[in-house]
Biopython code that builds the backbone (N, CA, C, O; Angstrom):
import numpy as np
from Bio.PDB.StructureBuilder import StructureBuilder

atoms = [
    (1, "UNK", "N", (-44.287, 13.265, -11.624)),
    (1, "UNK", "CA", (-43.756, 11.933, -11.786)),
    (1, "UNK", "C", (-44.919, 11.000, -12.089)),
    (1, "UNK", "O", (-45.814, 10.894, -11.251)),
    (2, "UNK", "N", (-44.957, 10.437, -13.029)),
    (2, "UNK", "CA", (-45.666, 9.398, -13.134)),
    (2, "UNK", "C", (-45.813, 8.189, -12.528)),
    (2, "UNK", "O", (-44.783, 7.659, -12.110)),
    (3, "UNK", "N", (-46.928, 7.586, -12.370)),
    (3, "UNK", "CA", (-47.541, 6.165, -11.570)),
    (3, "UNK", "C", (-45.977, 5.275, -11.687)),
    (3, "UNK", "O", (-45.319, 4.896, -10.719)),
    (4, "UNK", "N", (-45.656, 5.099, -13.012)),
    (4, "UNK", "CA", (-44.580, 4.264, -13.763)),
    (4, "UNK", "C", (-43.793, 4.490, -12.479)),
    (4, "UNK", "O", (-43.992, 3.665, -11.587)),
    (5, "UNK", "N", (-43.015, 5.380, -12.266)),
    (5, "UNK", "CA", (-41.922, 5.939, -11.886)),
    (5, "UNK", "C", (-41.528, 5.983, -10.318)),
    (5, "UNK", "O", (-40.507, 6.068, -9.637)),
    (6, "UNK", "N", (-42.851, 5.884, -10.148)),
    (6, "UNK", "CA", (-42.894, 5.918, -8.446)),
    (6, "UNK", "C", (-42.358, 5.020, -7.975)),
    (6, "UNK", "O", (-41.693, 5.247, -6.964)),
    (7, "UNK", "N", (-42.431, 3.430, -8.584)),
    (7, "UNK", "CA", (-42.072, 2.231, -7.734)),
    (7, "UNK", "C", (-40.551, 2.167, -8.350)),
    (7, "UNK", "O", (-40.110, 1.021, -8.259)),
    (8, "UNK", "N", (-39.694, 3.028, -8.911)),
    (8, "UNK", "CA", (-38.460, 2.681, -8.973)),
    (8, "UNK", "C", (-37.872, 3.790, -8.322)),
    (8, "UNK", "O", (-38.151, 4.981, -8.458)),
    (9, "UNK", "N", (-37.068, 3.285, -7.636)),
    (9, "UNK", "CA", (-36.570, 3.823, -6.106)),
    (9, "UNK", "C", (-35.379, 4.706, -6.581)),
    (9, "UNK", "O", (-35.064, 5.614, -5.811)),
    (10, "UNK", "N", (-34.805, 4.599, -7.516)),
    (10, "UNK", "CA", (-33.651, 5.193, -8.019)),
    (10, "UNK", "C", (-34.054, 6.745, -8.560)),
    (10, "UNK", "O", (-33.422, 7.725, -8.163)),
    (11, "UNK", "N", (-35.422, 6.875, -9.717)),
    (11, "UNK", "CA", (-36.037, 7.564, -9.783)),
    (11, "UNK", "C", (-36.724, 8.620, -8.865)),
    (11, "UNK", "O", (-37.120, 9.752, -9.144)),
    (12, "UNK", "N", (-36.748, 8.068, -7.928)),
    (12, "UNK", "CA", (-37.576, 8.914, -6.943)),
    (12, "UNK", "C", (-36.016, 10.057, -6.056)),
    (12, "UNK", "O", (-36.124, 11.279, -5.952)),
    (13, "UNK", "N", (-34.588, 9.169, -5.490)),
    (13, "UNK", "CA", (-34.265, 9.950, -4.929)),
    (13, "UNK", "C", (-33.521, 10.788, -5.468)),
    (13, "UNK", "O", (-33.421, 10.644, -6.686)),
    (14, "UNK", "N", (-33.020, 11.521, -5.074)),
    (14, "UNK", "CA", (-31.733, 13.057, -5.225)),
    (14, "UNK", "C", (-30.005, 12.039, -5.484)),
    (14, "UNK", "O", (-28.934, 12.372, -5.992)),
    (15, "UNK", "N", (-30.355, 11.102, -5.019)),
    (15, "UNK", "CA", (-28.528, 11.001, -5.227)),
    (15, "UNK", "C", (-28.972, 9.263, -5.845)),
    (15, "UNK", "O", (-29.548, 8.475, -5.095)),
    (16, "UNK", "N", (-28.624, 8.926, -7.158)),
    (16, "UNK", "CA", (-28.290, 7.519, -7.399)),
    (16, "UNK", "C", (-27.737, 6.487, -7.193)),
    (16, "UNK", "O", (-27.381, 6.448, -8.371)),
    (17, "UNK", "N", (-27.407, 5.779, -6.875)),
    (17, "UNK", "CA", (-26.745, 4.530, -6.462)),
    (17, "UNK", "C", (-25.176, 4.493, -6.886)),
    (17, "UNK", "O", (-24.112, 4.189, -6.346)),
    (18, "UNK", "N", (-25.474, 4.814, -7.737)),
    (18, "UNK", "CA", (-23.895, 5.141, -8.756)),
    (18, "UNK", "C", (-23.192, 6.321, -7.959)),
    (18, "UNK", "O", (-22.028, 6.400, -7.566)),
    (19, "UNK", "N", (-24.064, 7.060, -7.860)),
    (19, "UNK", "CA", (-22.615, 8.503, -7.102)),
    (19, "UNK", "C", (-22.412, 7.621, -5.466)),
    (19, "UNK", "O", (-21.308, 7.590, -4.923)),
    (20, "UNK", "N", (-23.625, 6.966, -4.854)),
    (20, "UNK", "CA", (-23.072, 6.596, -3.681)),
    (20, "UNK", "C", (-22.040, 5.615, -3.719)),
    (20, "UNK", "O", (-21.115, 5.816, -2.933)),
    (21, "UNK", "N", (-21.963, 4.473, -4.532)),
    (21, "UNK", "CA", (-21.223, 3.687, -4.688)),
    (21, "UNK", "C", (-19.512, 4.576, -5.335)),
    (21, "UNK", "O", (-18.367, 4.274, -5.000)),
    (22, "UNK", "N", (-19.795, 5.281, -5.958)),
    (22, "UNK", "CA", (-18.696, 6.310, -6.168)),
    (22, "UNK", "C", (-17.938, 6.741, -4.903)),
    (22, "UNK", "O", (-16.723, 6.616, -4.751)),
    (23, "UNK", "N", (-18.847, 7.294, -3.962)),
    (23, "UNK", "CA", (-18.339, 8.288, -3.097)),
    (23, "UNK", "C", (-17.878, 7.188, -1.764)),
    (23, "UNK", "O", (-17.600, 7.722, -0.690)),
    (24, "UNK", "N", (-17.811, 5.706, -1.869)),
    (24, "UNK", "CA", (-17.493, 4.772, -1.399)),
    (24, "UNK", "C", (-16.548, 4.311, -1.313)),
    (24, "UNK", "O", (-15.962, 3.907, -0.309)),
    (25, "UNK", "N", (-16.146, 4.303, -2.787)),
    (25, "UNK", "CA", (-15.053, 3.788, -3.711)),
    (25, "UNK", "C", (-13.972, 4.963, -3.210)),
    (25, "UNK", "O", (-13.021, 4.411, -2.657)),
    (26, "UNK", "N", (-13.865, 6.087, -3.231)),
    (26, "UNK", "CA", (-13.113, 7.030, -3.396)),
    (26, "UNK", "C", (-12.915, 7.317, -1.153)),
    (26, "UNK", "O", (-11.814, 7.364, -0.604)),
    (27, "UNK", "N", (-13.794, 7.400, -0.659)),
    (27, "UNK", "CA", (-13.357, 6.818, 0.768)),
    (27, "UNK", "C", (-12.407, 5.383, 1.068)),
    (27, "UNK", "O", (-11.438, 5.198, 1.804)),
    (28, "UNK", "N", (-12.964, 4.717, 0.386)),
    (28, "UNK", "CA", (-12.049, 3.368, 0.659)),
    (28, "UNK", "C", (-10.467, 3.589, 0.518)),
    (28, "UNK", "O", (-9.526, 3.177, 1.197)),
    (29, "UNK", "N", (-10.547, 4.531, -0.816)),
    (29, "UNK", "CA", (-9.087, 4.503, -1.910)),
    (29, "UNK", "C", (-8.078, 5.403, -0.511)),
    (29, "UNK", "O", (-6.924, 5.241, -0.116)),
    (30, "UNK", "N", (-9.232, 6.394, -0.070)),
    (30, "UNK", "CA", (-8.338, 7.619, 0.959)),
    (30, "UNK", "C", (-7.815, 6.921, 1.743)),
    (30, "UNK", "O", (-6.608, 7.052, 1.943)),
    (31, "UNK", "N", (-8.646, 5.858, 2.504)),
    (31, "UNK", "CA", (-8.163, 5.357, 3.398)),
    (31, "UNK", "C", (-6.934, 4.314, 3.603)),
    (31, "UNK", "O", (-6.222, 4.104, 4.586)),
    (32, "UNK", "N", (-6.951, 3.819, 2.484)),
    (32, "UNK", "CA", (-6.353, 2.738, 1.916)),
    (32, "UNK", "C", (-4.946, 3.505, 2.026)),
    (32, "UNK", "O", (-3.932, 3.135, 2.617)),
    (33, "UNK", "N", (-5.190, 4.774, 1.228)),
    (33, "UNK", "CA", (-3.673, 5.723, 0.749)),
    (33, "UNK", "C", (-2.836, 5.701, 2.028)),
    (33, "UNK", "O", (-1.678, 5.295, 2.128)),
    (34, "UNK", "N", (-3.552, 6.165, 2.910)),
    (34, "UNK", "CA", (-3.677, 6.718, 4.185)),
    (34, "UNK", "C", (-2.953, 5.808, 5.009)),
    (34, "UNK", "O", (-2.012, 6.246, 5.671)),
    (35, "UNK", "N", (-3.289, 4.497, 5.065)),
    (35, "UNK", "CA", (-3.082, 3.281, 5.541)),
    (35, "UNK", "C", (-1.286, 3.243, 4.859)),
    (35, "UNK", "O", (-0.223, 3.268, 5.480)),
    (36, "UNK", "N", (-1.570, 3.173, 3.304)),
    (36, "UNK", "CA", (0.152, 2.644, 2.728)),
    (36, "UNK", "C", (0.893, 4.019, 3.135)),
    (36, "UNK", "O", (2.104, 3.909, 3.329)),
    (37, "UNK", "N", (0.416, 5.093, 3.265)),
    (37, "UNK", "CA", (1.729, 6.059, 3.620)),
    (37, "UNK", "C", (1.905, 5.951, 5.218)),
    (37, "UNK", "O", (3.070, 6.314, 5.381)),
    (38, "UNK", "N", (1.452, 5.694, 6.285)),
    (38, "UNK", "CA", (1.556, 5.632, 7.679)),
    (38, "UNK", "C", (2.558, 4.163, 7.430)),
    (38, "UNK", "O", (3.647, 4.237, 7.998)),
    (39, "UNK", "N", (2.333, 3.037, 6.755)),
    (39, "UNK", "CA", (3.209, 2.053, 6.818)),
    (39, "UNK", "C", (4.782, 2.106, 5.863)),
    (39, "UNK", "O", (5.723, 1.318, 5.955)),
    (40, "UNK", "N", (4.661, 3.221, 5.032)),
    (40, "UNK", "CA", (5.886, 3.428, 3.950)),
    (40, "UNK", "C", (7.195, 3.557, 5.238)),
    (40, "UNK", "O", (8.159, 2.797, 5.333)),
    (41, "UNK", "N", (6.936, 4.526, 5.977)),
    (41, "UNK", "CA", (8.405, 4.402, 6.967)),
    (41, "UNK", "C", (8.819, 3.789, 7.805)),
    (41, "UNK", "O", (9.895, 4.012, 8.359)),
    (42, "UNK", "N", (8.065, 2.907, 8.065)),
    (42, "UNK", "CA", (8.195, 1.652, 8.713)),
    (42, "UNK", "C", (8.994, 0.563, 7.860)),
    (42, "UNK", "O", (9.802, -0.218, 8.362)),
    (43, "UNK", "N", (8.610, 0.622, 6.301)),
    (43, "UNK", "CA", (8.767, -0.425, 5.352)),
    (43, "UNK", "C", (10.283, -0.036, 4.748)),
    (43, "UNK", "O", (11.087, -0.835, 4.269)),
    (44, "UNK", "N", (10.439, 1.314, 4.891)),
    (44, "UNK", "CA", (12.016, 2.365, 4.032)),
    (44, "UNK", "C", (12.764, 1.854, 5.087)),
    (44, "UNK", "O", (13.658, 1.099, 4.705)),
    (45, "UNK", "N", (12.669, 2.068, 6.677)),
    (45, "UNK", "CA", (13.273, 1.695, 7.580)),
    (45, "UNK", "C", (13.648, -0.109, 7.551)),
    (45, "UNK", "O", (14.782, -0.586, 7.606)),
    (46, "UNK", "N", (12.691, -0.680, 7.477)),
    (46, "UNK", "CA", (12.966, -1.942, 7.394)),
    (46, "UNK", "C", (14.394, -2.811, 6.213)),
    (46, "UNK", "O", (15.310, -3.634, 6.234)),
    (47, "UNK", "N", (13.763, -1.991, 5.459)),
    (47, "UNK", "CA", (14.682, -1.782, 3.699)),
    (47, "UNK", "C", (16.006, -1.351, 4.039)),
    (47, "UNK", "O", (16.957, -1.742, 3.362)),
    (48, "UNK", "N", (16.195, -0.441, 5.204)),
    (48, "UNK", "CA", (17.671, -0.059, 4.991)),
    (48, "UNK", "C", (18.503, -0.905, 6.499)),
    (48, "UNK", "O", (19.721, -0.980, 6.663)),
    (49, "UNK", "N", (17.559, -1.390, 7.325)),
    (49, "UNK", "CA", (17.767, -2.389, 8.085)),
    (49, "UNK", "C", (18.798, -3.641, 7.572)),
    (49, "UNK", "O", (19.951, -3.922, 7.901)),
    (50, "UNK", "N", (17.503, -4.486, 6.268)),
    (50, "UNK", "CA", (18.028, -5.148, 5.426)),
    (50, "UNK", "C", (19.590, -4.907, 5.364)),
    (50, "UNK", "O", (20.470, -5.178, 6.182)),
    (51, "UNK", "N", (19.649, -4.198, 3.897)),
    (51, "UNK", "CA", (20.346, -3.472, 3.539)),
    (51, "UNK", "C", (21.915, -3.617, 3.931)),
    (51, "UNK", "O", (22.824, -4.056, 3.227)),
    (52, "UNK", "N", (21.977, -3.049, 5.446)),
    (52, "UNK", "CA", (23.150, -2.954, 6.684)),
    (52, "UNK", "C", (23.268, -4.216, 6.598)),
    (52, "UNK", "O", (24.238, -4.548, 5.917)),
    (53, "UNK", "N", (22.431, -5.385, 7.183)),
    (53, "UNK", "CA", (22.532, -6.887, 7.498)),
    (53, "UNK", "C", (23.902, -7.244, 6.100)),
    (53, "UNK", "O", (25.099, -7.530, 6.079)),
    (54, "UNK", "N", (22.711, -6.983, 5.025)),
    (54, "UNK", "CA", (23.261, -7.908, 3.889)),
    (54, "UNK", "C", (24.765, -7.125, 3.372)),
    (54, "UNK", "O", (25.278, -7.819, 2.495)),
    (55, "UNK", "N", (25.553, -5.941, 3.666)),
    (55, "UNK", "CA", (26.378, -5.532, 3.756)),
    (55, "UNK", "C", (27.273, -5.832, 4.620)),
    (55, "UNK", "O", (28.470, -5.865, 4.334)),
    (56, "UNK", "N", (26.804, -6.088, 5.782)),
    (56, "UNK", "CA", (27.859, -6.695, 7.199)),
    (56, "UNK", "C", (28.203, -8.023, 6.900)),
    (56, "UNK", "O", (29.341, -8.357, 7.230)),
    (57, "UNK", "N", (27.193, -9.211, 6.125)),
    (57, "UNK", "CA", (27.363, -10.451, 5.994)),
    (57, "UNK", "C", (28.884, -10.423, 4.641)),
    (57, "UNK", "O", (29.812, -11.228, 4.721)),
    (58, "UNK", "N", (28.808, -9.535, 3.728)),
    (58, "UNK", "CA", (29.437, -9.296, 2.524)),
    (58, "UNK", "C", (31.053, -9.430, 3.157)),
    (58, "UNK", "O", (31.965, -10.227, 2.936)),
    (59, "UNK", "N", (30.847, -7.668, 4.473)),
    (59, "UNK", "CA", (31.944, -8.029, 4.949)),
    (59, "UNK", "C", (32.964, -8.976, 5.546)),
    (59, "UNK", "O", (34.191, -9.075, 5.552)),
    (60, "UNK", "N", (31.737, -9.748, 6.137)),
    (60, "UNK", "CA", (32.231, -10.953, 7.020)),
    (60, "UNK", "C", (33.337, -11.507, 6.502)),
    (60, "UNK", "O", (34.495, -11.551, 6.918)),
    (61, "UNK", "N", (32.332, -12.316, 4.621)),
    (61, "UNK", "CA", (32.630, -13.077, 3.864)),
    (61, "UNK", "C", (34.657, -12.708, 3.955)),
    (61, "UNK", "O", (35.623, -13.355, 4.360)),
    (62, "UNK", "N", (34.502, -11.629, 3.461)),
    (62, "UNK", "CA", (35.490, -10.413, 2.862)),
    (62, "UNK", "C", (36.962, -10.990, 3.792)),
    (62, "UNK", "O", (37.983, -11.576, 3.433)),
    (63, "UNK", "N", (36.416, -10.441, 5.265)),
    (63, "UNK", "CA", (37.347, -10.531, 5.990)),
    (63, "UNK", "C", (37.805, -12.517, 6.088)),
    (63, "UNK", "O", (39.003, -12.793, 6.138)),
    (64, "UNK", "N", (37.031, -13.379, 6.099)),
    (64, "UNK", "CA", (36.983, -14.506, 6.172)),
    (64, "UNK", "C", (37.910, -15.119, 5.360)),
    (64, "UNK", "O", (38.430, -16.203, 5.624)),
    (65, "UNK", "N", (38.148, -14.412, 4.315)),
    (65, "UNK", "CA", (38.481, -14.831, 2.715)),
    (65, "UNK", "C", (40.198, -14.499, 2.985)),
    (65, "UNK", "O", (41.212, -15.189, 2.879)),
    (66, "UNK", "N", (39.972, -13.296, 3.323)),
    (66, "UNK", "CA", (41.421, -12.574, 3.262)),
    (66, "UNK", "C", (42.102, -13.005, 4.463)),
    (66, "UNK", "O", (43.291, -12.794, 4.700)),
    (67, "UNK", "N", (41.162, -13.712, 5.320)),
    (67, "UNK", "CA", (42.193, -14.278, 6.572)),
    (67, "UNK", "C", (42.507, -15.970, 6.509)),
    (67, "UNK", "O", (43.292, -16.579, 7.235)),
    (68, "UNK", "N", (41.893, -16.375, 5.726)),
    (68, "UNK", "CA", (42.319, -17.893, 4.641)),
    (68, "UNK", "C", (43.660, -17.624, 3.743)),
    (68, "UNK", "O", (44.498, -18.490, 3.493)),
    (69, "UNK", "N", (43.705, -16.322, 3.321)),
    (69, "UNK", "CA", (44.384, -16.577, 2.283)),
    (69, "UNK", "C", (44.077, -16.326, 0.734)),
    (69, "UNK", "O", (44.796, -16.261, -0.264)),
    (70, "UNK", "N", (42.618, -16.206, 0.970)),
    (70, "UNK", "CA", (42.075, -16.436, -0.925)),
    (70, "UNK", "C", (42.109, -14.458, -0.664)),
    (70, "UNK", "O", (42.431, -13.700, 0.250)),
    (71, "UNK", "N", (41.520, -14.307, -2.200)),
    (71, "UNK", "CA", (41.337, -13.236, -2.550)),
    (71, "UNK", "C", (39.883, -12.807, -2.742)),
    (71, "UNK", "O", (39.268, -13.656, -3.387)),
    (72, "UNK", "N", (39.181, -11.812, -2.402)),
    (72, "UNK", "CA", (38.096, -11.976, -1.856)),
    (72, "UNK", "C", (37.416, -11.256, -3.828)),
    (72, "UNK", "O", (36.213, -11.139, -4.061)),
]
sb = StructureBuilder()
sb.init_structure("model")
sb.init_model(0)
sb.init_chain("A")
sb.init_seg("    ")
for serial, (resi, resn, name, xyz) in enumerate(atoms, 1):
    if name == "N":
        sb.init_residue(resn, " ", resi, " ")
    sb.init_atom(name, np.array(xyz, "f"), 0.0, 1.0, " ", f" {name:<3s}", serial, name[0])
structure = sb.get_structure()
């Protein structure tokens, strides 16, 4: 290695800045994944929670309508 070469730090080691910043990026992403699938059945559950609510309110309407008189 030359004099040049010595004082740039990138040069000197075994792994570049770039694969570490890589191998960073790609931990973050796992974790991240990791993170949205532990919260997905919490969120499907919530969704079909919804779901029931906004179906029971429909009925309400339904029955409300037909016990007025109108046609639902």
């Amino acid at each position: 290695m030359s004099n040049r070469h010595r004082w740039i730090p990138w040069l000197r080691s075994h792994e570049s800045p770039a694969d570490t910043g890589a191998l960073e990026a790609v931990k973050d992403a796992q974790q991240g994944l990791s993170q949205a699938k532990a919260e997905q059945a919490r969120a499907q559950q919530l969704a079909r929670d919804l779901r029931a609510i906004r179906q029971k309110n429909h009925f309400s309407e339904a029955i409300a309508a037909a016990y007025r008189g109108e046609h639902p």
